[in-house]
C-alpha angles and dihedrals in degrees: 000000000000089000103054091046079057094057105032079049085053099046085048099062103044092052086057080049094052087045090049095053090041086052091046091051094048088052099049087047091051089043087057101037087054098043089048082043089058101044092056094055099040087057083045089059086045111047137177107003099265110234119224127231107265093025133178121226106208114195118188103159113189124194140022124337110244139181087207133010116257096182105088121237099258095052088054104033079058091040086056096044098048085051092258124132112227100232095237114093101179116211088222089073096029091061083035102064091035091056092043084045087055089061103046119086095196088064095071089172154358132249114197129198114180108161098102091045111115109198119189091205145355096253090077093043088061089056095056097041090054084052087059094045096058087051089054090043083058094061099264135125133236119206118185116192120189149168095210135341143198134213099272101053093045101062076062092056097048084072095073139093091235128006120207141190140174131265087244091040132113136210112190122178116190111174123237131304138176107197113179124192114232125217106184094105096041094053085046086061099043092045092240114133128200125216102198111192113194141143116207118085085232097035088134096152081108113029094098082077091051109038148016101242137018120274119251085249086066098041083055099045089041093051099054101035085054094045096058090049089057098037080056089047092049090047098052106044081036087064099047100034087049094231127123109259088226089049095051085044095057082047102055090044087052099054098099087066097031089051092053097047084049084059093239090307101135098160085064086036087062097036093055090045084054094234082130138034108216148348121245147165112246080239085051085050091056089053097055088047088050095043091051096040137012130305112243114250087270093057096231103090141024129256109271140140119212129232094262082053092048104038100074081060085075112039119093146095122275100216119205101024138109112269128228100196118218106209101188117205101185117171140351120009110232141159119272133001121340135182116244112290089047119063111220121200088229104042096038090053102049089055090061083049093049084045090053098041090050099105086203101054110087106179128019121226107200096201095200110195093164148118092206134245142184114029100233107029080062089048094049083058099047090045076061092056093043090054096050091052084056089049082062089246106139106230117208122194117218107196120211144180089327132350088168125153104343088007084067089040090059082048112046097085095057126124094231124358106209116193138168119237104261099047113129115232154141118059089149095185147099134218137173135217129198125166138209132187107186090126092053087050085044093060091044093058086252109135120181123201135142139116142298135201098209128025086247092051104106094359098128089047097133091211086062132083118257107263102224085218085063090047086049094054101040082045080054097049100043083056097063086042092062085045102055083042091056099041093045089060098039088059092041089050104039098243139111126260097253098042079062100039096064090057093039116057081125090295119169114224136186118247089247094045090049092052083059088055100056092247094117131034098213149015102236156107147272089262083057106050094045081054101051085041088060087042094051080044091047097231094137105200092322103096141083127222123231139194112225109201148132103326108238117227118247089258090048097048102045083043079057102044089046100048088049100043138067106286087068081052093061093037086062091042097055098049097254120123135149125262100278083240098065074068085063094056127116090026120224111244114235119278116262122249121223102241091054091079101069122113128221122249086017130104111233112203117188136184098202130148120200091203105149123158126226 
């Protein structure tokens, strides 16, 4: 009896212990439900951040330049509530929140910060840099402030009224580059041979898995193509910085020796060449803010409102009205359906056919910001293209960054290809790989050999020789590809086979020199291609412009809103944020590489251009 009180006394108490941690933990999850309860309606009370007469707008964008977020919402809106910036900036909202800024008289200037941008090319930047000139054309002043600065980020500077940077800063050009890593030797080594297919006398995108240097058909290509981007880049900052684009060229050729006489002192290098105004302290900085506009209520800084406080000012629908619909194809080109970042040849697609069933949209923009893929899923998106021009829905391409090799095949059919100068484009070409590793098993003491029923059966085994009637037949088929490529552009552009073909051979062009090629119809952005697609459309002014893309879930969305808004705002403000690791979840799986998504025993047949730019 004694034994059994003592465990029924034992089992007792651990059920009230039981009871004690469920009741904690009640407890903690209604302590969080109602503070996240109160936040939000206490941001609700409190509304858009209000902006004061004679405001600051303070722009430090931090991360990559996108067209389109690839980061999904949960993963930012976390990244925003634990105090994180997400690593993505995208020039919609960029351009969004400048142009907004423009209109509003309470925003008297700009200060930019652009050192932790991290542009992927020089066509966004663009974008970015008209929509400051049009705040400047409304009688207002941009200020950039930096620490040190590339290349990149100062074409964006030299759109500004003043550039500054500090006493300890640098400023170092370089010019352009486009190293590639070789792996002949490596897969020699390995006994891994490589079969590369391919029709374009500078089709190079390859020839790493085939040689140990690029061909002099690729120096050449790549020399010219390069050259026209600088001599752009040298044009351009030449123009607003008043200095002779040769002059500033012999200059930043020079800088090895000219840094050297300045004894290592780039912020007065740059002074004395006139790329910058003045030098100044960031708390320097604050005085000349405070001294053109207002001190803030404490007295050490100026009124402002940064770009995270403004940007929900300019977020919203315009409801009836006509819609211009923005379809963005940002990255790779792959089969299927993809998430943003990666264009599938499904999803992508299915956006075009959403925009074209969408009774209220009345003209199509295809922002391509791309160096190709996959042969048909960039078919399937240009047949899209194809069918809403049908509709009788006018289709505008808006080149960015890159619309090269597949990216140009998305974009042939449409009605007008916009693209800035220094777009890179082109590489009209196709090529195949296959590899095979019999020599590497070999090594290893590892034979194959067995039947067929057919002489195809077991022909893409990879432990096999190439069958040179299998390299016959992919050659065949990469052929017709490259045809269909070529003619498909000669009857979208007007021209004959053979006028494209001699500018095609997988060539990489400028935007500029494309334009004098006859591949696109205009230099221009992203704002003038969504105009001339309203005035294809004939909209006139009356008409809004939306973004058709991925729907978000409620939760996401309401994550999203929340993360963005002003309740994020007061949380920061009122010290509470969450552990930097609940960013990290749920964790981004790793970004797909072209090549996985071959299939065995079928030819893959792409029309990609690494053509990045260093």
């Amino acid at each position: 009896m004694a034994a059994q009180q003592q465990s029924g006394g034992f089992w007792s108490g651990l059920r009230a212990v039981g009871r004690g941690i469920n009741m904690v933990r009640l407890v903690i999850i209604n302590v969080i439900f109602f503070a996240i309860l109160l936040v939000i309606l206490v941001a609700a009370g409190h509304g858009v951040a209000e902006v004061a007469p004679n405001s600051v707008l303070v722009l430090k964008p931090d991360g990559q330049l996108v067209e389109q977020f690839s980061i999904d919402p949960v993963s930012r809106a976390l990244a925003r509530m634990s105090g994180q910036d997400s690593g993505q900036v995208q020039v919609r909202d960029l351009v969004g929140v400048i142009d907004a800024a423009a209109r509003d008289g309470n925003i008297k200037r700009i200060l930019l910060e652009p050192d932790q941008l991290q542009p992927g090319g020089f066509a966004a930047l663009e974008e970015v840099g008209a929509a400051l000139d049009r705040f400047r054309k409304a009688g207002k002043q941009v200020y950039v402030w930096s620490a040190g600065m590339d290349q990149g980020q100062y074409l964006l500077a030299a759109h500004a009224d003043r550039i500054l940077l500090d006493p300890q800063g640098a400023l170092l050009i370089t010019g352009l580059s486009n190293y590639r890593s070789y792996y002949k030797d490596l897969l020699d080594k390995l006994g891994v041979h490589a079969h590369l297919f391919r029709v374009g006398q500078f089709k190079s995108a390859a020839e790493p898995f085939i040689q140990d240097a690029p061909s002099p058909a690729s120096i050449e290509a790549d020399q010219y193509w390069l050259g026209g981007l600088w001599d752009t880049w040298l044009t351009e900052v030449g123009k607003r910085r008043g200095i002779d684009a040769n002059t500033l060229r012999n200059e930043i050729n020079a800088l090895p020796q000219e840094i050297r006489n300045a004894r290592g002192d780039t912020a007065q290098l740059a002074l004395q060449l006139h790329l910058v105004d003045e030098l100044a302290t960031p708390q320097q900085v604050v005085k000349l803010m405070q001294k053109l506009g207002t001190p803030d209520d404490s007295g050490n800084g100026f009124r402002g409102i940064d770009f995270d406080g403004y940007l929900p000012r300019v977020q919203g629908l315009a409801f009836g009205k006509p819609l211009v619909a923005v379809v963005v194809a940002e990255g790779d080109i792959v089969p299927g359906k993809q998430n943003p970042g990666t264009i599938g040849g499904e999803s992508t697609s299915a956006l075009i056919r959403a925009a074209r069933n969408n009774r209220n949209v009345r003209a199509i923009v295809l922002r391509v910001n791309s160096p190709g893929g996959e042969v048909y899923a960039a078919e399937e998106i240009r047949r899209e293209v194809q069918l809403a021009r049908e509709a009788g829905k006018p289709v505008v391409v808006s080149m960015g960054d890159v619309a090269a090799s597949g990216g140009y095949w998305i974009s042939m059919d449409a009605d007008r290809i916009f693209a800035e100068p220094d777009t890179i484009t082109g590489s009209i070409g196709i090529f195949g790989l296959f590899f095979t590793a019999e020599d590497g098993l070999s090594k290893l003491g590892i034979h194959t050999d067995g039947v067929a029923t057919a002489p195809l059966a077991g022909a893409f085994d990879i432990r096999r020789p190439l069958d040179p009637d299998l390299g016959a037949m992919i050659q065949s088929i990469i052929d017709k590809g490259y045809q269909d490529f070529v003619g498909g552009v000669a009857r979208a552009r007007g021209k004959s086979f053979a006028d494209i073909d001699a500018i095609a051979q997988g060539r990489v062009w400028s935007g500029a020199q494309a334009l004098q090629r006859g591949l696109v119809d205009q230099l221009g952005g992203l704002s003038d291609a969504i105009r001339l697609a309203a005035q294809d459309a004939k909209l006139g002014n009356n008409y809004a412009i939306s973004y058709v893309e991925k729907p978000m879930s409620p939760f996401q969305r309401f994550l999203l809103n929340f993360g963005d808004g002003s309740a994020a705002h007061i949380l920061a403000a009122l010290g509470v944020r969450l552990p930097d690791f609940v960013a990290q979840i749920p964790k981004l799986a790793p970004e797909l590489q072209l090549l996985q998504h071959a299939q065995a025993g079928k030819p893959q047949v792409y029309s990609y251009c690494f053509c990045t730019v260093r």
